[in-house]
VMD Tcl script that draws the C-alpha trace (Angstrom):
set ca {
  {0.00 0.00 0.00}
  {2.72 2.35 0.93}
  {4.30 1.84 -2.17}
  {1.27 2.62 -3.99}
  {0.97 6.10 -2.45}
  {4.57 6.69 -3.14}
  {4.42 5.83 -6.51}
  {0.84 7.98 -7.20}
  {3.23 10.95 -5.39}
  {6.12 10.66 -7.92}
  {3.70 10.40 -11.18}
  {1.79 14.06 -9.80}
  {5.12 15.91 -8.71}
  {6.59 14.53 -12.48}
  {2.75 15.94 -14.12}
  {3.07 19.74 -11.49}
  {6.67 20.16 -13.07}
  {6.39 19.55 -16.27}
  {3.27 21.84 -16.35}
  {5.37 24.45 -14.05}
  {8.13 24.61 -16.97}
  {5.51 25.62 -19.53}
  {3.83 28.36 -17.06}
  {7.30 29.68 -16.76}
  {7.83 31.14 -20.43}
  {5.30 33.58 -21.55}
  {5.08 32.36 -25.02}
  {3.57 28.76 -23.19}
  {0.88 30.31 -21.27}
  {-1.44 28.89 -23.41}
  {-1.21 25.12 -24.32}
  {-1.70 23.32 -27.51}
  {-5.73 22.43 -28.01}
  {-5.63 18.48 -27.96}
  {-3.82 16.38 -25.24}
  {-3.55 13.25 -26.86}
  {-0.75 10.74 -27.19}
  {1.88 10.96 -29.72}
  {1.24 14.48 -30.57}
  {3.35 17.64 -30.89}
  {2.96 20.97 -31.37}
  {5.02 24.42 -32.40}
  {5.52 28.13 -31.89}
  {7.40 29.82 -34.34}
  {8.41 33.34 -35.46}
  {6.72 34.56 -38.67}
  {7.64 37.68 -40.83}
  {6.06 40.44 -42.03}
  {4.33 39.57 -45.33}
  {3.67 41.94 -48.17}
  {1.00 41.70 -51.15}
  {1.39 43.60 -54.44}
  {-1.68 45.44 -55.98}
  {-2.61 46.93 -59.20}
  {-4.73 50.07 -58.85}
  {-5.71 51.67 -62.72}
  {-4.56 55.55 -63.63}
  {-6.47 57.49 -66.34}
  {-4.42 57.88 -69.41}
  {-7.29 59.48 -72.18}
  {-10.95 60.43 -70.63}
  {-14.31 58.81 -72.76}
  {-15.94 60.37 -75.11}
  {-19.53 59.98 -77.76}
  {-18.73 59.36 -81.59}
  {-22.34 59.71 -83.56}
  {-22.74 57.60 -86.66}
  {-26.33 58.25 -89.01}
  {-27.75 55.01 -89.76}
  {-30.36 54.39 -92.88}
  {-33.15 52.86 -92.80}
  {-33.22 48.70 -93.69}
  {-36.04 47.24 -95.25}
  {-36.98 43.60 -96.49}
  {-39.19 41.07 -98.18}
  {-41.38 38.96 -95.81}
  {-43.65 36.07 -97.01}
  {-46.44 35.87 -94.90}
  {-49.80 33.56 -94.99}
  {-53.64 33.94 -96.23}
  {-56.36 31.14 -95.31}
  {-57.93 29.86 -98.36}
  {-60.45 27.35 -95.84}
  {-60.41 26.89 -92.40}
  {-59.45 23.52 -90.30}
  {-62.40 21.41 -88.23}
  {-62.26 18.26 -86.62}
  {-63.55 14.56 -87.81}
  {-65.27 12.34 -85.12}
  {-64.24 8.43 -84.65}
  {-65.38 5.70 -83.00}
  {-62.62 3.95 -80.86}
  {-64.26 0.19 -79.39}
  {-63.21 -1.21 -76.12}
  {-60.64 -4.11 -75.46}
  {-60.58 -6.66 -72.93}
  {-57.77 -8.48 -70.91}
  {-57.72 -11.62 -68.57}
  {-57.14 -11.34 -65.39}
  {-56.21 -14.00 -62.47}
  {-57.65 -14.04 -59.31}
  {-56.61 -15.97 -55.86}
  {-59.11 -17.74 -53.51}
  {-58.44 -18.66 -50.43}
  {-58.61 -22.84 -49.37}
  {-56.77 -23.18 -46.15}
  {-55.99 -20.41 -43.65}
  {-52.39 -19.65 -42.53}
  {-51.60 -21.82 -39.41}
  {-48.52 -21.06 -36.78}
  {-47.05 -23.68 -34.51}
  {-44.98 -22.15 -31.69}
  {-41.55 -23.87 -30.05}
  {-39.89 -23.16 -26.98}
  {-36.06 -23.06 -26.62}
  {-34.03 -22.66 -23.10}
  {-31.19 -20.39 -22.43}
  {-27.63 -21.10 -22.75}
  {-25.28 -19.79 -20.68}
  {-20.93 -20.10 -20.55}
  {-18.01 -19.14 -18.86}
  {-15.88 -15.84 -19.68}
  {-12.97 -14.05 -18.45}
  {-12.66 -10.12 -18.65}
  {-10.27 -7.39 -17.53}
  {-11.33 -4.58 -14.61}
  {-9.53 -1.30 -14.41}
  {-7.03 -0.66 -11.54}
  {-5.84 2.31 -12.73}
  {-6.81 4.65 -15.30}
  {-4.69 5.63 -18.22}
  {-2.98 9.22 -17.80}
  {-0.48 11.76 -19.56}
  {1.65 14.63 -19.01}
  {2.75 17.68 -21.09}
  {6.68 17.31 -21.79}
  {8.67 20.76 -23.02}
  {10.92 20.51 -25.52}
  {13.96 22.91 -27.51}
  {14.80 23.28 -31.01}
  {13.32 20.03 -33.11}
  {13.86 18.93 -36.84}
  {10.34 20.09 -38.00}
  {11.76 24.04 -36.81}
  {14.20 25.99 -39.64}
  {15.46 28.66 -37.04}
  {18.82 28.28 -36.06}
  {17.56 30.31 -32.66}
  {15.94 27.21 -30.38}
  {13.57 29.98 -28.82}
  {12.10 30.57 -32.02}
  {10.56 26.86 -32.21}
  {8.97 25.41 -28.76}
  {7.72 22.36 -28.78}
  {5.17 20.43 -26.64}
  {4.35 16.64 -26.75}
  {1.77 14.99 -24.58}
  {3.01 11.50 -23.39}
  {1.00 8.43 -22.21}
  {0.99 6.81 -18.65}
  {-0.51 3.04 -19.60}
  {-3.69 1.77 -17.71}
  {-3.74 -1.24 -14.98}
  {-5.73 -4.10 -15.31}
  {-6.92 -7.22 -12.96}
  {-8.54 -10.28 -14.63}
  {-11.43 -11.98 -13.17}
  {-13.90 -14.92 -14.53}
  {-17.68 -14.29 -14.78}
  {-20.83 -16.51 -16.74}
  {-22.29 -14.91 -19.43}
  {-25.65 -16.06 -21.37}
  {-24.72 -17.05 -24.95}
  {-28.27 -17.36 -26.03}
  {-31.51 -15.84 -24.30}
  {-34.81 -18.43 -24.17}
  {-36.71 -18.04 -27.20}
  {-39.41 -19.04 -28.66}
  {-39.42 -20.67 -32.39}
  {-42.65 -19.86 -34.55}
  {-43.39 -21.86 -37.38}
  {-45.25 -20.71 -39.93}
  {-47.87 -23.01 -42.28}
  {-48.97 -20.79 -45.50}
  {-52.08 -20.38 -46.33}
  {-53.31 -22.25 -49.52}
  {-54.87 -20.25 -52.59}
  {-56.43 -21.59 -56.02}
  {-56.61 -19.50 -58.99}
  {-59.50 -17.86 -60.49}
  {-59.11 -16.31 -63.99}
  {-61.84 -14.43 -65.52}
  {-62.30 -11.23 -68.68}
  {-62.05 -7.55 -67.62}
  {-62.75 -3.98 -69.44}
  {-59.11 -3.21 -70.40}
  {-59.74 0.19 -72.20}
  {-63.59 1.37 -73.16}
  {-64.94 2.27 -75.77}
  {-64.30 5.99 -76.94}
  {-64.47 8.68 -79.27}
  {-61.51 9.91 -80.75}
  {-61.29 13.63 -82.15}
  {-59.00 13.96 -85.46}
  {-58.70 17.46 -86.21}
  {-57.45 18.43 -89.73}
  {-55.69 21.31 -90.50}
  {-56.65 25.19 -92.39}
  {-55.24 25.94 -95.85}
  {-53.02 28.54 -96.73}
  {-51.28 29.87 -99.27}
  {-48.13 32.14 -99.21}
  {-47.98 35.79 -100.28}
  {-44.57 38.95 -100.19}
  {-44.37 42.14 -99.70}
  {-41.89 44.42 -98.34}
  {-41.64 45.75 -95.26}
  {-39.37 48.47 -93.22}
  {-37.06 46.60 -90.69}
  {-35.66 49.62 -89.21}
  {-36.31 53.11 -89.65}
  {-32.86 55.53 -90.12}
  {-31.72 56.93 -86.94}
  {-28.63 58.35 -85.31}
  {-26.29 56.34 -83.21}
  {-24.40 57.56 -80.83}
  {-21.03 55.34 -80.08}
  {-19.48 55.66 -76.40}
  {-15.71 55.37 -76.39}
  {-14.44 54.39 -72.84}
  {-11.43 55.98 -71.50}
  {-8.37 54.53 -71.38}
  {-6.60 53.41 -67.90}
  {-2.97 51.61 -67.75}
  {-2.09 49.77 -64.18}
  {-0.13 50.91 -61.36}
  {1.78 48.17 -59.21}
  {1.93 48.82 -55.55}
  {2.86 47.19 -52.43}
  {1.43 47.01 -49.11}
  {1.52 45.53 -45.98}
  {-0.89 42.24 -46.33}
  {0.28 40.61 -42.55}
  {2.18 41.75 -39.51}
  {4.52 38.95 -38.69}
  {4.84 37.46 -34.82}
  {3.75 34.42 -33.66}
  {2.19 31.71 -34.96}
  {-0.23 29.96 -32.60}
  {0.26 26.42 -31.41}
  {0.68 24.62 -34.88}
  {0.41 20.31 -34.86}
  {4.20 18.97 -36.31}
  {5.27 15.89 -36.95}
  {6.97 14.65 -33.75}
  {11.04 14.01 -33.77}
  {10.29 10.36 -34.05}
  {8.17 10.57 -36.98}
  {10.33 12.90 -38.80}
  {12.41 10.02 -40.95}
  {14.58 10.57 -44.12}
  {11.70 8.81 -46.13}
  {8.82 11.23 -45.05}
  {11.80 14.02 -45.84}
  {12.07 12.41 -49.34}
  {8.64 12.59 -49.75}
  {8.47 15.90 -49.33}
  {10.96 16.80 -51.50}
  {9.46 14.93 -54.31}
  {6.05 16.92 -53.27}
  {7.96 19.81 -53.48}
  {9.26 19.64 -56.89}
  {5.96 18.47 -58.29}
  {4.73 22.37 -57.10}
  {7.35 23.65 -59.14}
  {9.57 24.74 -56.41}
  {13.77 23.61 -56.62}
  {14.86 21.55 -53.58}
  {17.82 20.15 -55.39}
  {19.08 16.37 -54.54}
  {16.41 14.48 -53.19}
  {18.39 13.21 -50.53}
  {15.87 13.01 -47.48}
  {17.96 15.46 -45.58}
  {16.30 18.96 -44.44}
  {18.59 21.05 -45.54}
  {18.64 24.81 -45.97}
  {17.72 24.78 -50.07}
  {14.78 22.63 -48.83}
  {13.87 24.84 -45.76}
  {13.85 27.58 -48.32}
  {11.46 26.03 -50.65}
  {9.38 24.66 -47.98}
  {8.56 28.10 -46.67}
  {7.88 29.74 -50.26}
  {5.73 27.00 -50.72}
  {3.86 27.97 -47.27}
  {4.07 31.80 -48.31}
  {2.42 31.27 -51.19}
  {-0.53 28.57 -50.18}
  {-1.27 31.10 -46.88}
  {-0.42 27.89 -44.54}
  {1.85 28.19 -41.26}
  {5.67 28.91 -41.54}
  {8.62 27.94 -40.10}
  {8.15 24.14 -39.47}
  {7.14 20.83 -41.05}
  {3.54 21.00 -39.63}
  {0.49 18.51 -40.11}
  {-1.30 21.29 -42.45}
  {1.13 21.41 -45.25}
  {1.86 17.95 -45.19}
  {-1.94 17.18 -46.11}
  {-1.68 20.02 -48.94}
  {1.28 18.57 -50.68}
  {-0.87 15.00 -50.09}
  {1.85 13.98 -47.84}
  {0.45 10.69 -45.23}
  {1.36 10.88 -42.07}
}
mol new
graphics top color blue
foreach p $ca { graphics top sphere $p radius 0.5 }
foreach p [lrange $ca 0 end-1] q [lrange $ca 1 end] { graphics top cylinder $p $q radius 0.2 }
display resetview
């Protein structure tokens, strides 16, 4: 017992510390949003970042140009009844269909069957003690580009197992039930004539005659039209503050032990498929890398500064 309590004292003053190293830099006042095993998180420095913008200057102001237009005319064809249409009456007589019927013989019978419960034997595990975690701090990881270890801070949230006792317990396998059986009813069939469609009368119109005559005809009388030109504007580049840099807030990285020379590759590849030059694909994190790495962050508005779960997923990176 006493070395229960001694061991539940070591675990909390390990959990208070760790948590009192975070408290004691500013920039870890807040912590990262999930606490969950095997995940790490980052703080880094960001810089200013500037957009350029066109903006249009007026070179030549609009102005009205009047043209005269004449008047258009053409030939039309256009149609005169010679008789007019009606419509012819007809006599449409109704068809018949068989149809099949079902009578009933003998009704549906059910014959009911009881069955006992079964029962067996199991084993199963009871919690001791639950599962826990604590907050480690960490300097200067792989997934941060700043030679500066302040300007990266990392926090990963590790995993204190469960403990279990086993015990043995019965367990029914099968309830009681009761098995229905179920004699169908019997049917004989009955087949006999039906109205399918009835008789009718069917209207047949027929059409009026016509016959096709020209003349001519104004399309559009002369008039005066009046033609804006629009004024004339080149474009002005100019640059402006889009961001103010500072930093980020806590970002999800891959943690150091997930950060291998393959997922490096992988990136690299990913890289160069955007367009962007990382060199050798060598799996190594090097500066030309770094470089491209944050461009590619730059330009795709995602966090900078570190190989975080966000850009991963937009270069289609697993992880």
């Amino acid at each position: 017992m006493k070395l229960r309590i001694l061991t539940f004292l070591f675990l909390l003053l390990g959990v208070t510390q760790s948590f009192g190293q975070i408290a004691d830099d500013a920039r870890f006042s807040d912590l990262p949003p999930k606490a969950e095993y095997g995940r790490c998180y980052a703080k880094c420095k960001t810089p200013d970042i500037y957009e350029t913008f066109s903006r249009k200057v007026l070179v030549e102001e609009a102005y009205v140009k009047t043209t005269t237009i004449p008047a258009t005319y053409e030939t039309v064809e256009k149609q005169e009844m010679l008789s007019e249409g009606g419509i012819n009456y007809k006599t449409i007589p109704a068809t018949y269909k068989t149809v099949t019927d079902k009578e009933l013989m003998e009704p549906e019978q059910t014959i009911i069957n009881i069955v006992p419960a079964k029962y067996e034997t199991r084993t199963r595990k009871i919690l001791v003690k639950e599962e826990s975690g604590e907050w480690v701090k960490k300097k200067k990881d792989p997934n941060c580009f700043s030679d500066n270890p302040e300007d990266c801070l990392i926090a990963c949230y590790e995993k204190i197992p469960a403990v279990y006792k086993t015990e043995t317990y019965d367990v029914m396998v099968s309830a009681a039930d009761t098995v229905v059986k179920i004699i169908p009813a019997v049917y004989k069939t009955i087949t006999r004539q039906v109205v399918d469609t009835p008789e009718r009368v069917k209207e047949i119109p027929y059409a009026p005659i016509y016959q096709t005559v020209k003349e001519k005809v104004m399309v559009t009388p002369e008039r005066i039209k009046e033609n804006p030109v629009p004024a004339v504007y080149k474009q002005v580049l100019e640059k402006r503050l889009a961001k103010k840099g500072g930093y980020t807030v806590w970002t999800e990285i891959l943690c150091a032990n997930k950060t291998s020379s393959s997922t490096i590759r992988k990136l690299q590849r990913a890289l160069r498929a955007e367009g962007y030059s990382i060199g050798v694909v060598d799996g190594v994190l090097g500066t030309r890398t770094q470089a491209s790495l944050k461009q590619f962050q730059v330009d795709n508005n995602l966090p900078i500064g570190n190989l975080n779960i966000e850009t991963l997923q937009s270069l289609g990176i697993p992880h």
